[in-house]
C-alpha positions as protocol buffer text, in pm:
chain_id: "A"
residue {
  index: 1
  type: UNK
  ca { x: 14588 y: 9313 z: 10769 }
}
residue {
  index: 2
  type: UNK
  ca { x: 14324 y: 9136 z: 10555 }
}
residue {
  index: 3
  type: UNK
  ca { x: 14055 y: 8952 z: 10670 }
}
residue {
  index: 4
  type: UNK
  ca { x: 13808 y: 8715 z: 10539 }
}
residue {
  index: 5
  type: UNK
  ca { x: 13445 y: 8772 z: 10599 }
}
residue {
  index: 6
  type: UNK
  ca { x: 13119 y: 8588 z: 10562 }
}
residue {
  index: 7
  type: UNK
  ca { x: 12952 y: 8803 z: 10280 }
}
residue {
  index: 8
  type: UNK
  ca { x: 12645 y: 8655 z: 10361 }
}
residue {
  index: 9
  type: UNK
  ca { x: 12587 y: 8737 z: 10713 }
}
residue {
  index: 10
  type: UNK
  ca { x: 12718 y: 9072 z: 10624 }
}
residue {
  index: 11
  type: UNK
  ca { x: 12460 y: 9129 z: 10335 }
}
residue {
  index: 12
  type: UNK
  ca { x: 12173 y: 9023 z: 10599 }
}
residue {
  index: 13
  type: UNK
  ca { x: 12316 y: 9277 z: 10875 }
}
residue {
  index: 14
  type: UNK
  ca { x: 12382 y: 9553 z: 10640 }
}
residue {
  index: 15
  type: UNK
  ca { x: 11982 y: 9502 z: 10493 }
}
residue {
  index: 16
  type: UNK
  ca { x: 11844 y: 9507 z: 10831 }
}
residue {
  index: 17
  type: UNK
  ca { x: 12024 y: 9796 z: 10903 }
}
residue {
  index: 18
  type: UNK
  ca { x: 11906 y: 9989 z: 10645 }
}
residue {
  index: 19
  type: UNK
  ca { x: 11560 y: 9819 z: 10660 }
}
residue {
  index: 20
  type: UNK
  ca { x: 11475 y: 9963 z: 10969 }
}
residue {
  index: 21
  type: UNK
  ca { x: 11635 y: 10296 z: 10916 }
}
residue {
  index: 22
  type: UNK
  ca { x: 11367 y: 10270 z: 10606 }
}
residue {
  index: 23
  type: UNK
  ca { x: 11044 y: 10222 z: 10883 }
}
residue {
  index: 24
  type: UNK
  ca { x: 11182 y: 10422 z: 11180 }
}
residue {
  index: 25
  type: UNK
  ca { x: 11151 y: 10770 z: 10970 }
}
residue {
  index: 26
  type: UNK
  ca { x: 11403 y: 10717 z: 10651 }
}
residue {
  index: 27
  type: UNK
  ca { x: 11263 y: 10599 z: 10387 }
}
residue {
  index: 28
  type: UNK
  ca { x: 11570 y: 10716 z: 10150 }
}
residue {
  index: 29
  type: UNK
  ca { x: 11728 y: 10428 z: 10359 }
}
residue {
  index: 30
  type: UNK
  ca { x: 11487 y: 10189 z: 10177 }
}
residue {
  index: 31
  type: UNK
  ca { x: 11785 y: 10238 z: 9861 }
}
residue {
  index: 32
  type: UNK
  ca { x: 12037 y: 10091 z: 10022 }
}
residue {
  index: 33
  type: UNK
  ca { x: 11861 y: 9791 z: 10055 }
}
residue {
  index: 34
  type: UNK
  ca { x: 11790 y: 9746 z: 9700 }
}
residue {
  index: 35
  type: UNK
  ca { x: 12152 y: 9844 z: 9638 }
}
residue {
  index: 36
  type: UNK
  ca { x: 12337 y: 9578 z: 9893 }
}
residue {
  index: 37
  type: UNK
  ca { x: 12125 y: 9323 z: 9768 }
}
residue {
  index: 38
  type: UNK
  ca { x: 12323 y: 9396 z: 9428 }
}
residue {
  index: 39
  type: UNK
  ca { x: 12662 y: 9441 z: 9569 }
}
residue {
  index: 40
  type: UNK
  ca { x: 12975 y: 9266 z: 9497 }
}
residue {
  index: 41
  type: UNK
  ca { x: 13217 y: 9187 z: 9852 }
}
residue {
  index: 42
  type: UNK
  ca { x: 13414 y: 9435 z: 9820 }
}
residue {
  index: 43
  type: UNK
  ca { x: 13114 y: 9743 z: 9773 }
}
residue {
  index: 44
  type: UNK
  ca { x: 12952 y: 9511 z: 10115 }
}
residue {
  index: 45
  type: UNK
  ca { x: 13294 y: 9593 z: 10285 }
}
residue {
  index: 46
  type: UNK
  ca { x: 13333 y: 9897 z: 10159 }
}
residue {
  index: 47
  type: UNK
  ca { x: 12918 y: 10045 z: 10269 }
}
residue {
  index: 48
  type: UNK
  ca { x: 13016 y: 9878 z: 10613 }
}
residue {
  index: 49
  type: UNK
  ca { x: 13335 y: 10043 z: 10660 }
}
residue {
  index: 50
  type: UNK
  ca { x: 13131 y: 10384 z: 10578 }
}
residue {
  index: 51
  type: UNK
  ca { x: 12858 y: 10295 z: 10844 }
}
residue {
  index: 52
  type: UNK
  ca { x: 13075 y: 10246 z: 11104 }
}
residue {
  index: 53
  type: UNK
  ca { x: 13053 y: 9827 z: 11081 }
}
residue {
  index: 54
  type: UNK
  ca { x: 13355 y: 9700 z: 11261 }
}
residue {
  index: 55
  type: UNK
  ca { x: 13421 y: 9358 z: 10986 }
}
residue {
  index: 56
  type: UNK
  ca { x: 13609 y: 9165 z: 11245 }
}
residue {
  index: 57
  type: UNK
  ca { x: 13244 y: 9094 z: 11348 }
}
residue {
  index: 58
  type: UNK
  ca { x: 13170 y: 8889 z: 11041 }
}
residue {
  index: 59
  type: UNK
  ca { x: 13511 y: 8712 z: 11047 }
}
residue {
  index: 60
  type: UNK
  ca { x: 13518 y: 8378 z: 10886 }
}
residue {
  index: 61
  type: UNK
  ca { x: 13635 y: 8148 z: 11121 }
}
């Protein structure tokens, strides 16, 4: 099933997320922020998918 999802609030999640992995003790973390503020909608989907970010969160509606 294919969903549509707001990129935008998914971009903002996904950076805080790995912000404050990058302050609480990870500072490799501090990469994928640089990295998802490059990333197309599909890579967003795709690094949420592989963190364990259920998308039907960011659901357009």
């Amino acid at each position: 099933m294919e969903i549509r999802v707001d990129i935008d609030k998914l971009r903002d999640y996904l950076e805080d997320e790995c912000g404050a992995a990058a302050f609480g003790g990870f500072p490799a973390a501090m990469m994928d922020v640089w990295e998802i503020e490059k990333m197309s909608g599909y890579e967003l989907c795709r690094k949420a998918e592989e963190m364990g970010v259920d998308l039907n969160q960011f659901q357009c509606r």
